[in-house]
Biopython code that builds the backbone (N, CA, C, O; Angstrom):
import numpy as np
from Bio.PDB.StructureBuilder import StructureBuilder

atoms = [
    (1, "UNK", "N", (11.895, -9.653, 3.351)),
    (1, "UNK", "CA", (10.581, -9.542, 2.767)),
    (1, "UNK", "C", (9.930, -10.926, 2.714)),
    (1, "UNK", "O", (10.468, -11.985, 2.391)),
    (2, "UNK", "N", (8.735, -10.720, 3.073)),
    (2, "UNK", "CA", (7.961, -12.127, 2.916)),
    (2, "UNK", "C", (7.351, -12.346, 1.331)),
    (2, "UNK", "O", (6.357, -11.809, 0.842)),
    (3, "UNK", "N", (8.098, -13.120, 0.832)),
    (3, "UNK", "CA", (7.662, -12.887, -0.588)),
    (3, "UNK", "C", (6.049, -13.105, -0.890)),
    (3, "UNK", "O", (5.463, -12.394, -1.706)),
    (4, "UNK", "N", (5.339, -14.245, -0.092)),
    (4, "UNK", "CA", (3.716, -14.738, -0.361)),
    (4, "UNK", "C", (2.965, -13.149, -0.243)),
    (4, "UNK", "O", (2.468, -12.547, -1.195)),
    (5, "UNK", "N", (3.031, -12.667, 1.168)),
    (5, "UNK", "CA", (2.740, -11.048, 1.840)),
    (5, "UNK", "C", (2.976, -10.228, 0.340)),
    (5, "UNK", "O", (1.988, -9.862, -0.296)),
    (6, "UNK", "N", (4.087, -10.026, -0.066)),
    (6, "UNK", "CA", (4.146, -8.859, -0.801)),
    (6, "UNK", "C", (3.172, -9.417, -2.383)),
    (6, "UNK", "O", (2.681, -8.607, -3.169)),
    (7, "UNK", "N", (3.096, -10.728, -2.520)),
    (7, "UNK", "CA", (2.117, -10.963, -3.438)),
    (7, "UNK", "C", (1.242, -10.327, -3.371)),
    (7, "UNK", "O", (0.807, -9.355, -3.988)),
    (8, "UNK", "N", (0.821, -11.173, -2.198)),
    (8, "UNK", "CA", (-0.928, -10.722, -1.606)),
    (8, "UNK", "C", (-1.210, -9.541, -2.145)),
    (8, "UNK", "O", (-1.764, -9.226, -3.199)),
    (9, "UNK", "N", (-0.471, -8.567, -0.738)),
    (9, "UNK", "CA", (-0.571, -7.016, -0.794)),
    (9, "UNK", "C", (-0.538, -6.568, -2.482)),
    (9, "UNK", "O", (-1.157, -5.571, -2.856)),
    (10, "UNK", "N", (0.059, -7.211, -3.206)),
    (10, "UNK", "CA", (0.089, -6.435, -4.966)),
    (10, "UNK", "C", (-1.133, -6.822, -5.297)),
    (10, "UNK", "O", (-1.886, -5.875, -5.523)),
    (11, "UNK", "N", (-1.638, -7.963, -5.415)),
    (11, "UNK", "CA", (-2.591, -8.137, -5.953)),
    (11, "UNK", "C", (-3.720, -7.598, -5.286)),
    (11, "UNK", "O", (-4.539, -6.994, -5.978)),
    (12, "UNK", "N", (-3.938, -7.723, -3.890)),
    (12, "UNK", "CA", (-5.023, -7.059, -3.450)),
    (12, "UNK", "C", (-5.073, -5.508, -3.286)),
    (12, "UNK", "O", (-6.089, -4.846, -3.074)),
    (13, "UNK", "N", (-3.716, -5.017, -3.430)),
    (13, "UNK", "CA", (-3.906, -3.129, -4.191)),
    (13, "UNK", "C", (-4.515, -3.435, -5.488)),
    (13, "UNK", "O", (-5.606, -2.910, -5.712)),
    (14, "UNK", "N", (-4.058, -4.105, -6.278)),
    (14, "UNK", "CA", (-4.671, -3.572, -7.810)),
    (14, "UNK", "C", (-5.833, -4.191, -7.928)),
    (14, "UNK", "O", (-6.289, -4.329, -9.063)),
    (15, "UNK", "N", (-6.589, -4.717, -6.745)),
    (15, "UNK", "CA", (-8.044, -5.174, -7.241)),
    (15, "UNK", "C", (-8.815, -3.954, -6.514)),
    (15, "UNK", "O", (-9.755, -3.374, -7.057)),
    (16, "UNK", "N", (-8.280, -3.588, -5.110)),
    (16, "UNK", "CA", (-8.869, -2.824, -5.108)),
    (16, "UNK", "C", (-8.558, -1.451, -5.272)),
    (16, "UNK", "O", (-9.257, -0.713, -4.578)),
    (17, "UNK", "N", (-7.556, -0.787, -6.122)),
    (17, "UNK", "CA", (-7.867, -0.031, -6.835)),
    (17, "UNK", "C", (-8.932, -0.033, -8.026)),
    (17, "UNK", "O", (-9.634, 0.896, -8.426)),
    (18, "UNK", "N", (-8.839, -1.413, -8.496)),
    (18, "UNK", "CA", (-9.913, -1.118, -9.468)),
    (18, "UNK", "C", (-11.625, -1.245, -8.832)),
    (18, "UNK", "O", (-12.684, -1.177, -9.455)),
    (19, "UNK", "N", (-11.434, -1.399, -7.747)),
    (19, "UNK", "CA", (-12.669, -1.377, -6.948)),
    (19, "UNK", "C", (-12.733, 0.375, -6.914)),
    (19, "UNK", "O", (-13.695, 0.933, -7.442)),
    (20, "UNK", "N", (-11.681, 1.148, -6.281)),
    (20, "UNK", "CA", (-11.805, 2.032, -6.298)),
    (20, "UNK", "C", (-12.821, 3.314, -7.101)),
    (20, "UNK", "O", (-13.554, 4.238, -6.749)),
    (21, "UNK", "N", (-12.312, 2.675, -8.411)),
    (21, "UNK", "CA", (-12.392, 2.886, -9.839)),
    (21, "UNK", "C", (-13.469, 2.856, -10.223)),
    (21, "UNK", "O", (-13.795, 3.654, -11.102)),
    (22, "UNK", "N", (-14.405, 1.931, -9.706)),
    (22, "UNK", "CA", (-15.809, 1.811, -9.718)),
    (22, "UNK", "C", (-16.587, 2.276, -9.681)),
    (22, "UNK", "O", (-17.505, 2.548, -10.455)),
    (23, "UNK", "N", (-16.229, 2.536, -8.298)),
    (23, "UNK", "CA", (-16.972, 3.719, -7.430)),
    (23, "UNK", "C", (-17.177, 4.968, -7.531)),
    (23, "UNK", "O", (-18.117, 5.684, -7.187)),
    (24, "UNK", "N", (-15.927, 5.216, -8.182)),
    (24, "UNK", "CA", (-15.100, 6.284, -8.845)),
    (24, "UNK", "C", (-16.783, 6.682, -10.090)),
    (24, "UNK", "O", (-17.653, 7.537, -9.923)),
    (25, "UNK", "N", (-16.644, 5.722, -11.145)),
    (25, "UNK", "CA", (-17.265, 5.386, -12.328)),
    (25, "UNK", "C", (-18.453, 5.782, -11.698)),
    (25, "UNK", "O", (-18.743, 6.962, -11.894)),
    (26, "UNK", "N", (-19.535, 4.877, -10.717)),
    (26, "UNK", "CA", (-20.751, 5.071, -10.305)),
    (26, "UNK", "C", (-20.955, 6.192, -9.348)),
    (26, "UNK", "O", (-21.800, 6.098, -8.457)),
    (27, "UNK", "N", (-19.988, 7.572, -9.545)),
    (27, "UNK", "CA", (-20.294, 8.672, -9.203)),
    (27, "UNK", "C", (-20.722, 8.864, -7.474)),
    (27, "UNK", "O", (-21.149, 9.901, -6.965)),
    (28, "UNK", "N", (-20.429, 7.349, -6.668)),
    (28, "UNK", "CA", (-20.480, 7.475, -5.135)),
    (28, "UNK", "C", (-19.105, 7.793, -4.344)),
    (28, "UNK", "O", (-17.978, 7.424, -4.675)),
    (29, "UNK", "N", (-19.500, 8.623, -3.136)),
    (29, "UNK", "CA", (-18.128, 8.406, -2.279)),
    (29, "UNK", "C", (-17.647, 7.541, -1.541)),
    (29, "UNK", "O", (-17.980, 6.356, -1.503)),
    (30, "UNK", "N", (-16.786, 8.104, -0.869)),
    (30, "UNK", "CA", (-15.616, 7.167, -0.461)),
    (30, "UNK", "C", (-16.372, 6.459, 1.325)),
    (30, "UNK", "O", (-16.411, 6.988, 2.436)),
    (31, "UNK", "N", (-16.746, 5.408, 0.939)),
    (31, "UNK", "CA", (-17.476, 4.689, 2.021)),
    (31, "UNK", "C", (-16.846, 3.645, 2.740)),
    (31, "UNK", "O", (-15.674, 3.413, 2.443)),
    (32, "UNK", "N", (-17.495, 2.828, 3.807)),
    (32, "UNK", "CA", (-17.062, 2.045, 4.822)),
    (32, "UNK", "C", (-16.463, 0.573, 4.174)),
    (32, "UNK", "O", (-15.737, -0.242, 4.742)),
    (33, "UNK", "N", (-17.005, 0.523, 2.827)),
    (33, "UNK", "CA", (-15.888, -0.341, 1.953)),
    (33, "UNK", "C", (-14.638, -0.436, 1.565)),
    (33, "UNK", "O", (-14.095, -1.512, 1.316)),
    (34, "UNK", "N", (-14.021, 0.818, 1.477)),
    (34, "UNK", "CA", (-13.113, 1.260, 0.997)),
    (34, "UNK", "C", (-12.378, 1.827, 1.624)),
    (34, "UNK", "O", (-11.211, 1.903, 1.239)),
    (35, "UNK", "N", (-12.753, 2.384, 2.719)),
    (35, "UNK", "CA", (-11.901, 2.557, 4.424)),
    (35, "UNK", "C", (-11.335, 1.255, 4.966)),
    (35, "UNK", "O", (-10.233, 0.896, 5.382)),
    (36, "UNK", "N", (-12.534, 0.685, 4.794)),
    (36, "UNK", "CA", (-11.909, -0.908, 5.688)),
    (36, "UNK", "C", (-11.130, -1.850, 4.952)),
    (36, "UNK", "O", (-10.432, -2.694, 5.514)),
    (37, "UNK", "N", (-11.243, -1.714, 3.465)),
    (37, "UNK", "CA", (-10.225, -2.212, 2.467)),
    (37, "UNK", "C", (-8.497, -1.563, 3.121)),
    (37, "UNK", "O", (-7.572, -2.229, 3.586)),
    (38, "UNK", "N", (-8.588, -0.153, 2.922)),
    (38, "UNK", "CA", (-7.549, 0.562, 3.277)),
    (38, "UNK", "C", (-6.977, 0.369, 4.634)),
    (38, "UNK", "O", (-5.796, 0.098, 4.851)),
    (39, "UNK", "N", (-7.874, 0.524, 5.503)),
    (39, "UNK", "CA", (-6.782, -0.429, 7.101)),
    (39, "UNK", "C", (-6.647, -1.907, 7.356)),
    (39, "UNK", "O", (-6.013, -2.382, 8.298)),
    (40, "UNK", "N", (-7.576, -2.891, 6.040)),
    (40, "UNK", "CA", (-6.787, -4.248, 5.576)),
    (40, "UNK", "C", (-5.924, -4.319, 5.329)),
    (40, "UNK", "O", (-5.246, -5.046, 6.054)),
    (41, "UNK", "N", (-5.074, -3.520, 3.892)),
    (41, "UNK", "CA", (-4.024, -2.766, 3.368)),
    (41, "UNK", "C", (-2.826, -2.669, 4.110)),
    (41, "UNK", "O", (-1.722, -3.115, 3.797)),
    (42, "UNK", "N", (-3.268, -1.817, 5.491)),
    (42, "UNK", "CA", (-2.520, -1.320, 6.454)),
    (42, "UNK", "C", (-1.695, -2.273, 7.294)),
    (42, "UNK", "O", (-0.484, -2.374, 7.491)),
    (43, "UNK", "N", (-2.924, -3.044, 7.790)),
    (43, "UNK", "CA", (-2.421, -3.862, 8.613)),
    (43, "UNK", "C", (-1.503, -4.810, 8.046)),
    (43, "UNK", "O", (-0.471, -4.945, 8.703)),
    (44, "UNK", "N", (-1.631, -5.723, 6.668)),
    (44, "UNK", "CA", (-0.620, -6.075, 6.067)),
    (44, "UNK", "C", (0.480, -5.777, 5.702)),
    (44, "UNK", "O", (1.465, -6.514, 5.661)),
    (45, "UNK", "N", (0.371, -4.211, 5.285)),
    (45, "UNK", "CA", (1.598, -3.676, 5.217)),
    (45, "UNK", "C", (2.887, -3.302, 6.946)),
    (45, "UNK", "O", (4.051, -3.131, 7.308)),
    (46, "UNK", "N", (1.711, -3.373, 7.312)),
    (46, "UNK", "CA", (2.162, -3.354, 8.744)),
    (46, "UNK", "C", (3.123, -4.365, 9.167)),
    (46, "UNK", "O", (4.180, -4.205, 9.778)),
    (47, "UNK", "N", (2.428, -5.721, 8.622)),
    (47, "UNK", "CA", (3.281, -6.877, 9.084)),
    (47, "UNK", "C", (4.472, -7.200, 8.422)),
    (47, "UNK", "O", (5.557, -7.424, 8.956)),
    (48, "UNK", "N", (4.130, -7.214, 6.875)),
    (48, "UNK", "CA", (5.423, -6.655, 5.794)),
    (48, "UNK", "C", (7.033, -5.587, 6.524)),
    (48, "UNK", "O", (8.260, -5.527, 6.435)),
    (49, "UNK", "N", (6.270, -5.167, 6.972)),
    (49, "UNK", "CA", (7.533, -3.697, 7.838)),
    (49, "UNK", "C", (8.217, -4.682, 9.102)),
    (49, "UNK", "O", (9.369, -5.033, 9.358)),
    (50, "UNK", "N", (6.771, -4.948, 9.792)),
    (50, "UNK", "CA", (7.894, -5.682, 10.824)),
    (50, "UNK", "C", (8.464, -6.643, 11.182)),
    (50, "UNK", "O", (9.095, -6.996, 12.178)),
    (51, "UNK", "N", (7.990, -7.298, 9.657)),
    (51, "UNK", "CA", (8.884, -8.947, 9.268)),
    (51, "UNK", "C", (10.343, -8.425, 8.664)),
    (51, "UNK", "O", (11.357, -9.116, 8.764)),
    (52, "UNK", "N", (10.320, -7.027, 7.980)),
    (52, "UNK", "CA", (11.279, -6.860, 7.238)),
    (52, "UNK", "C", (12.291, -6.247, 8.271)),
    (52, "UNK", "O", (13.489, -6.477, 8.102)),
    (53, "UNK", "N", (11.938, -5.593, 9.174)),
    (53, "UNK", "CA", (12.587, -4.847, 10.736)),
    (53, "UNK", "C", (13.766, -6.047, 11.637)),
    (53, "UNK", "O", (14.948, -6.011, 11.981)),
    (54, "UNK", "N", (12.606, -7.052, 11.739)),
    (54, "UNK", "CA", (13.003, -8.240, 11.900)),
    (54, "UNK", "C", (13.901, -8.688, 11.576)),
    (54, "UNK", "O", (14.784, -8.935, 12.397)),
    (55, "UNK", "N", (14.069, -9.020, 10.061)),
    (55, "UNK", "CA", (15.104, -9.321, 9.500)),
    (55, "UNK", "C", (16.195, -8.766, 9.501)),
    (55, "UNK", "O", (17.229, -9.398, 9.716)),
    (56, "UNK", "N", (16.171, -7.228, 9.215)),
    (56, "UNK", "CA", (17.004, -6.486, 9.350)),
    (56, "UNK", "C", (18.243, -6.277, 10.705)),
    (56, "UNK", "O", (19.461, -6.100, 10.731)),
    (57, "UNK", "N", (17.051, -6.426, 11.837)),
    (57, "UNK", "CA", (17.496, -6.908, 12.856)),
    (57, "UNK", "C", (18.688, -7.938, 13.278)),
    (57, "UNK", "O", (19.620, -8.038, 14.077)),
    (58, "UNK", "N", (18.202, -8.468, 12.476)),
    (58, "UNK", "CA", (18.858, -10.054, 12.384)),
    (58, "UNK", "C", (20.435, -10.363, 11.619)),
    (58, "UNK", "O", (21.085, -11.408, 11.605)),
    (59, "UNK", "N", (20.698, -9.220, 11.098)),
    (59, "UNK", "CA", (21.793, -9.222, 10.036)),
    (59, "UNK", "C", (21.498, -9.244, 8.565)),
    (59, "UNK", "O", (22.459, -9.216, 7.796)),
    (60, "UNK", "N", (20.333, -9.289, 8.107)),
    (60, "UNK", "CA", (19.957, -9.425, 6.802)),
    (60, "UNK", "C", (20.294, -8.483, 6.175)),
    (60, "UNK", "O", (19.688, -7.589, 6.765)),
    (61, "UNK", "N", (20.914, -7.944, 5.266)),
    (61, "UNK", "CA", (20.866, -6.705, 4.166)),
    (61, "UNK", "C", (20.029, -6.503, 2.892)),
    (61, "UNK", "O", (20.168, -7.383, 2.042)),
    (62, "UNK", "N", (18.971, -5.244, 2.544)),
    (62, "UNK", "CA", (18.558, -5.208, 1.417)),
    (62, "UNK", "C", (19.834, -5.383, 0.374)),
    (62, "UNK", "O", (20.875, -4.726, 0.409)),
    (63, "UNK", "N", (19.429, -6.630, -0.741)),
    (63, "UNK", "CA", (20.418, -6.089, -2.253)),
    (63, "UNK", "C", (20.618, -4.814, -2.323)),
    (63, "UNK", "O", (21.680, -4.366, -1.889)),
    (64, "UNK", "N", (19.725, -4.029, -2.836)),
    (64, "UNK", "CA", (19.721, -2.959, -3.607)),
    (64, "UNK", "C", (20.325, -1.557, -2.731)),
    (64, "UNK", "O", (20.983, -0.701, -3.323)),
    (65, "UNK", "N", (20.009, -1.455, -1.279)),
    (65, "UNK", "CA", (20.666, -0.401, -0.395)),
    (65, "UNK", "C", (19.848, -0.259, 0.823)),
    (65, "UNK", "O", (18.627, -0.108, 0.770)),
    (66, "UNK", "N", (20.444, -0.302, 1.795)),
    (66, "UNK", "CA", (19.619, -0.232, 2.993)),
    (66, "UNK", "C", (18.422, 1.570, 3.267)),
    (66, "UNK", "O", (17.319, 1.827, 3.748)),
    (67, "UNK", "N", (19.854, 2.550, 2.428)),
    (67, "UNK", "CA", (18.601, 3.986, 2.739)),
    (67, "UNK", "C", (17.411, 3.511, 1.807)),
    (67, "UNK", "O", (16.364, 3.102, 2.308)),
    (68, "UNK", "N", (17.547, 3.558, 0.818)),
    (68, "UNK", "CA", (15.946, 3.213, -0.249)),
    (68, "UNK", "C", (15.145, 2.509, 0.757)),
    (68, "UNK", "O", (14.252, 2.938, 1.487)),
    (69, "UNK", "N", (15.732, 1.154, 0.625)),
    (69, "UNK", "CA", (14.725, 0.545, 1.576)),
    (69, "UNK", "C", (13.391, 0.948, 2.450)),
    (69, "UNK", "O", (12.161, 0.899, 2.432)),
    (70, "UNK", "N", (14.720, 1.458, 3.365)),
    (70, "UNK", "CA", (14.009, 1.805, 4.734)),
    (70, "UNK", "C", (13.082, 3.229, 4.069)),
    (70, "UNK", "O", (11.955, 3.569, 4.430)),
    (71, "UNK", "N", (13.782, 3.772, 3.213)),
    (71, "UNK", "CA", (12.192, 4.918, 2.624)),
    (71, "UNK", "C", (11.381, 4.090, 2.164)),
    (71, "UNK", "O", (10.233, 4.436, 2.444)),
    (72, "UNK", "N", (11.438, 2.908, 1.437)),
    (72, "UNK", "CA", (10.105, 2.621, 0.832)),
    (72, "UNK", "C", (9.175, 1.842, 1.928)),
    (72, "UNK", "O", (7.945, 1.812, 1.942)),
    (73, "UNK", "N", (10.048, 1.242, 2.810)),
    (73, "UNK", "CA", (9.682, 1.078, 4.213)),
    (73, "UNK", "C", (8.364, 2.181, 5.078)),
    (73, "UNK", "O", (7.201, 1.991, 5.433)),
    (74, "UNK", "N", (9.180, 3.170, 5.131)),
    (74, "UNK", "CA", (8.483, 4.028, 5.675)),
    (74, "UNK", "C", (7.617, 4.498, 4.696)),
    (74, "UNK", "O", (6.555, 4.248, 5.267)),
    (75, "UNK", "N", (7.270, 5.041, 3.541)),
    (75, "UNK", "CA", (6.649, 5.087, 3.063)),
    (75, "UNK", "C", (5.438, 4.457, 2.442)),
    (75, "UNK", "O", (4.596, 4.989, 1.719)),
    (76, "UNK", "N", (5.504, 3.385, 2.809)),
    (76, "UNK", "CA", (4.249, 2.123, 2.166)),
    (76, "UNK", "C", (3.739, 2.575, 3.496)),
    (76, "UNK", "O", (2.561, 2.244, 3.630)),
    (77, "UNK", "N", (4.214, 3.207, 4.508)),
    (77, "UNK", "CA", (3.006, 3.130, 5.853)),
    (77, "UNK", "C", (2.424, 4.381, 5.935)),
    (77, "UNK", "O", (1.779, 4.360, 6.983)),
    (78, "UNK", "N", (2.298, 5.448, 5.411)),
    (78, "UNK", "CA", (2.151, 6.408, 4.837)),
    (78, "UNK", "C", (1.274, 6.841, 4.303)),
    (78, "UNK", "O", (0.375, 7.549, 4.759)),
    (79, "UNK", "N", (1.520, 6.261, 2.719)),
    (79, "UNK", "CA", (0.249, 6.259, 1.781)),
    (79, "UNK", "C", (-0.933, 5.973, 2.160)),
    (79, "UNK", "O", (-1.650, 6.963, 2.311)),
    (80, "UNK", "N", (-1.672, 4.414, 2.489)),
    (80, "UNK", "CA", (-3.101, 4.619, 2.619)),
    (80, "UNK", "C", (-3.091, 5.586, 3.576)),
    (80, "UNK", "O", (-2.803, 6.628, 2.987)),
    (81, "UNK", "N", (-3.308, 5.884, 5.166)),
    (81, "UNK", "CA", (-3.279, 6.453, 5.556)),
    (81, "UNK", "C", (-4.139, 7.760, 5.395)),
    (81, "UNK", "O", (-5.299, 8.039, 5.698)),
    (82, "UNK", "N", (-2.843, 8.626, 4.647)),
    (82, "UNK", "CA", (-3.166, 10.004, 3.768)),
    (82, "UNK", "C", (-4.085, 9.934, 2.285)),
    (82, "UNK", "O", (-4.745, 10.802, 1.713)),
    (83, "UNK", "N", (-3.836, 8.638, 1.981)),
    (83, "UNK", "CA", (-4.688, 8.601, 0.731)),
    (83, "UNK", "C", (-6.757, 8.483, 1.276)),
    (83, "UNK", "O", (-7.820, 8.918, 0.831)),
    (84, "UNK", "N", (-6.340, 7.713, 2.327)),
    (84, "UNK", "CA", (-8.062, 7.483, 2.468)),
    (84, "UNK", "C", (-8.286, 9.246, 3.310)),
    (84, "UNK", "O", (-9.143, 10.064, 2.975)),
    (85, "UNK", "N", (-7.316, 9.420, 4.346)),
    (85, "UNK", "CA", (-8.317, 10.257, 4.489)),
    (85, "UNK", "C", (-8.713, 11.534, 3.564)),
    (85, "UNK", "O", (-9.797, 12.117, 3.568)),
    (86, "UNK", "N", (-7.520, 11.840, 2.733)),
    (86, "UNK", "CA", (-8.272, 12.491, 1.387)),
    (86, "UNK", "C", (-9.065, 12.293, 1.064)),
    (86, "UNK", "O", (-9.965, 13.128, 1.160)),
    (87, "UNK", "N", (-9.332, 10.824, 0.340)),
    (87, "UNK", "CA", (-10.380, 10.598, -0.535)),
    (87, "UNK", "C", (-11.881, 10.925, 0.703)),
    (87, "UNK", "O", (-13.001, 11.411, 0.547)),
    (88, "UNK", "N", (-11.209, 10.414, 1.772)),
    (88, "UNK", "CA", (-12.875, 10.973, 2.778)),
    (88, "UNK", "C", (-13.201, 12.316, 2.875)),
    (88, "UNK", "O", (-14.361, 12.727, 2.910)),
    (89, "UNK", "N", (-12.380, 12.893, 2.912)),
    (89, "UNK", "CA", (-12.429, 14.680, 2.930)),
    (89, "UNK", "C", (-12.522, 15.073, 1.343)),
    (89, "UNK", "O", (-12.296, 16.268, 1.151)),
    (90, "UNK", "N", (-12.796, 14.340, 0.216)),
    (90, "UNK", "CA", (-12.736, 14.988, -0.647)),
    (90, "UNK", "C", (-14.484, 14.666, -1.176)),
    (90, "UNK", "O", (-14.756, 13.468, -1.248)),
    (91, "UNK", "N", (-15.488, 15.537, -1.489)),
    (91, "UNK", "CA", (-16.729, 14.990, -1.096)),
    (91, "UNK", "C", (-16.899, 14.940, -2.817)),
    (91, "UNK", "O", (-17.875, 14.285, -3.181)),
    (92, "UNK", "N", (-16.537, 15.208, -3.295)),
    (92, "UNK", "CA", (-17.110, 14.553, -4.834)),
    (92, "UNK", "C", (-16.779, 13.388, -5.254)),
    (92, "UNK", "O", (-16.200, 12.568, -4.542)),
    (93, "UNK", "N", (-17.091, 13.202, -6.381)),
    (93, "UNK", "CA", (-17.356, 11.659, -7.074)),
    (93, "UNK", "C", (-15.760, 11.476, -6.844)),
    (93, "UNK", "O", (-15.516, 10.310, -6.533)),
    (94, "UNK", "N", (-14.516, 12.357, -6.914)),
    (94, "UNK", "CA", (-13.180, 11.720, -6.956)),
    (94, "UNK", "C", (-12.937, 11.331, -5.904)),
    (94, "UNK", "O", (-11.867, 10.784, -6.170)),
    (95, "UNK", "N", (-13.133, 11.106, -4.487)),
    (95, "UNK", "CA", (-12.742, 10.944, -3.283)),
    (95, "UNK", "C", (-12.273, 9.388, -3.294)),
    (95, "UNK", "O", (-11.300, 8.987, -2.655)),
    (96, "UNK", "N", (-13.093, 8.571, -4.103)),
    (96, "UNK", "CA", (-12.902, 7.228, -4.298)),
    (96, "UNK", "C", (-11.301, 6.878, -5.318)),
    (96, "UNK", "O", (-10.433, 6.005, -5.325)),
    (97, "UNK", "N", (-11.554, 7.937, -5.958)),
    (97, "UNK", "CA", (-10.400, 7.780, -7.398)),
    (97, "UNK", "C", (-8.564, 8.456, -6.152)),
    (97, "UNK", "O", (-7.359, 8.216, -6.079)),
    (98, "UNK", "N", (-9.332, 9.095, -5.670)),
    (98, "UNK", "CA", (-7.504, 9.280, -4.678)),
    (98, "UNK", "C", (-7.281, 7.794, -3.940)),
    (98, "UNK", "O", (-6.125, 7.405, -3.770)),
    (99, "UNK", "N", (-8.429, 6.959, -3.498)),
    (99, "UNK", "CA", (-7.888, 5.985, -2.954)),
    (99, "UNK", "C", (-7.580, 4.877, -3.659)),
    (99, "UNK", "O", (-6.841, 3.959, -3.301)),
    (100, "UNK", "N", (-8.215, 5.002, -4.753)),
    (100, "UNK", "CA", (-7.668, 3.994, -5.419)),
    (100, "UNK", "C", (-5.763, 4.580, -6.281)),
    (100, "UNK", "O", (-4.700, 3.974, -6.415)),
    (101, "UNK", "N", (-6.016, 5.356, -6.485)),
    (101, "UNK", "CA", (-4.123, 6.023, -6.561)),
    (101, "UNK", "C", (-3.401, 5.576, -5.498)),
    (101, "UNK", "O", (-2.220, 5.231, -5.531)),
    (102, "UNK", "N", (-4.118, 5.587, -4.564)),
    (102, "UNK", "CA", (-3.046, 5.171, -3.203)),
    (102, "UNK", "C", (-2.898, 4.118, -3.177)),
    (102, "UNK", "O", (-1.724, 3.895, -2.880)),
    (103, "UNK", "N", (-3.779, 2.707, -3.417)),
    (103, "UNK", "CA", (-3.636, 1.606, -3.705)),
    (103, "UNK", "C", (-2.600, 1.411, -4.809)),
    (103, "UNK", "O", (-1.800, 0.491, -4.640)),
    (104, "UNK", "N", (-2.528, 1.959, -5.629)),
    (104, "UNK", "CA", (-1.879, 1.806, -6.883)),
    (104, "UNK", "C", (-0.147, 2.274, -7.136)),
    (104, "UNK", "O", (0.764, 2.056, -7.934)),
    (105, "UNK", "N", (-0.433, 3.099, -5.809)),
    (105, "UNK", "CA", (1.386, 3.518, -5.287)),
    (105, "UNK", "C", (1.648, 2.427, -4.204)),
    (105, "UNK", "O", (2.830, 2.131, -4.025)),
    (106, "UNK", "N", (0.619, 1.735, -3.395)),
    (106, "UNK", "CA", (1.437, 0.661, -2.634)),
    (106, "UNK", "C", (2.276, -0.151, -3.462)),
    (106, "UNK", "O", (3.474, -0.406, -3.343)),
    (107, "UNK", "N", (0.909, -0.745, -4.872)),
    (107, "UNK", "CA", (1.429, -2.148, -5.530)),
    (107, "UNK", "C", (2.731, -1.624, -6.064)),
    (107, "UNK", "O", (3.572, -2.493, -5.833)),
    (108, "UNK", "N", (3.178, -0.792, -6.557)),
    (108, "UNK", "CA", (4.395, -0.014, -6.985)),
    (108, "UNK", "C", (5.459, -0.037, -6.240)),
    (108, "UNK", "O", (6.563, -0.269, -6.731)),
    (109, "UNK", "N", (5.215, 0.286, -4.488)),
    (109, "UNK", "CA", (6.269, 0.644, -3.545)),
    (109, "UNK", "C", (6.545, -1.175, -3.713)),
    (109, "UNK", "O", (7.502, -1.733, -4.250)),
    (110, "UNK", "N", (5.695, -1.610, -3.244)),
    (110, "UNK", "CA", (5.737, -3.172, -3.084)),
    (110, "UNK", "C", (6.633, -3.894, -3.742)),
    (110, "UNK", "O", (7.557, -4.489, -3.185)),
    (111, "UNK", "N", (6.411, -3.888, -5.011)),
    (111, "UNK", "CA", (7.490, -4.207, -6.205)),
    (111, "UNK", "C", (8.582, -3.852, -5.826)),
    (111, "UNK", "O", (9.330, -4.521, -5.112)),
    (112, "UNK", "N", (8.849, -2.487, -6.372)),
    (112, "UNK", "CA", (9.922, -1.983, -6.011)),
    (112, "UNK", "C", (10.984, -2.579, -4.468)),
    (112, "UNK", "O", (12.121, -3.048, -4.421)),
    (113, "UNK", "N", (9.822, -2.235, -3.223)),
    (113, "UNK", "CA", (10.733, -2.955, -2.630)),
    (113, "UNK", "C", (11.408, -4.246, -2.509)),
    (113, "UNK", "O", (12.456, -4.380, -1.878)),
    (114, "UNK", "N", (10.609, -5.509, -3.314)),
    (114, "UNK", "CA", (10.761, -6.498, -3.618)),
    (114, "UNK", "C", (12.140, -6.687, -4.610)),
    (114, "UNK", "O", (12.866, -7.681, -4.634)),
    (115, "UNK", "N", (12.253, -5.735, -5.230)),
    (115, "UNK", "CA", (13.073, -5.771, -6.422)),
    (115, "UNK", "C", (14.698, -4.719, -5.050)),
    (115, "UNK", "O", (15.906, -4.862, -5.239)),
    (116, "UNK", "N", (14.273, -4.118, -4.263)),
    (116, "UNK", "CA", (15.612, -3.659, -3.655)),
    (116, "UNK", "C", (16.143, -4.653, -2.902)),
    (116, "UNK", "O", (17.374, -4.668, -2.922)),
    (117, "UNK", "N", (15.390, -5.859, -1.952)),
    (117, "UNK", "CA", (15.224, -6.424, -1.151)),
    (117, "UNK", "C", (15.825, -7.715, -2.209)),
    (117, "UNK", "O", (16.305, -8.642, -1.556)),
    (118, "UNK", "N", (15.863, -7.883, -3.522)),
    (118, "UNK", "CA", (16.669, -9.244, -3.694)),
    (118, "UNK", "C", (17.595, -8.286, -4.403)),
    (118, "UNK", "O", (18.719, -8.623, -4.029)),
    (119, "UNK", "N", (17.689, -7.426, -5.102)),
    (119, "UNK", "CA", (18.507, -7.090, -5.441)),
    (119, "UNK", "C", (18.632, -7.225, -7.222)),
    (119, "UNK", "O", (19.642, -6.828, -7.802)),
]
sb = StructureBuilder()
sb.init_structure("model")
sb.init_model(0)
sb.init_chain("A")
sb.init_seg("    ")
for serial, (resi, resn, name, xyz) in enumerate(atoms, 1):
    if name == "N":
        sb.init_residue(resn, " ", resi, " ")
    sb.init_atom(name, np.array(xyz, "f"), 0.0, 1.0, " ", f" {name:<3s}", serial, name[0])
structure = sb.get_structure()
């Protein structure tokens, strides 16, 4: 795990979840802000996976267990994904509030994997 990356990625889920949240609040949908937040998201998490692949590669072992891992692995790539395009297919004021949940299960997976990954 790149520890700076998995910062980032936490902090920039929980800002923009609370961006989400906003939006959420000012009763608009889920727009080209908040899409392109979400394949920012992506792509970081993207690099997160294949720095951690990498490593893995390499002989490295998660502390905590290699199956978890590799689910929370696969799963951080997952979430936005399915979360935005919900929130785009969902045409009321909540469409914004699913993506910001999805943000809010990365910063979670993130941790977590951080915490399997030293152990």
């Amino acid at each position: 795990m790149v520890d700076a990356l998995a910062v980032s990625l936490i902090a920039g889920a929980l800002a923009l979840a609370g961006l989400g949240l906003v939006i959420t609040a000012l009763n608009r949908r889920v727009g080209v802000v908040l899409l392109a937040a979400a394949a920012v998201g992506e792509a970081g998490l993207l690099a997160q996976v294949v720095w951690a692949v990498v490593k893995l590669a390499g002989g490295q072992r998660p502390a905590g267990g290699l199956p978890v891992f590799i689910g929370y692995l696969a799963g951080s790539l997952v979430i936005l994904p399915v979360a935005a395009a919900w929130g785009l297919g969902e045409r009321s004021r909540w469409g914004p509030a699913v993506v910001a949940a999805g943000f809010l299960v990365i910063a979670v997976l993130m941790v977590r994997m951080q915490q399997v990954w030293h152990g």
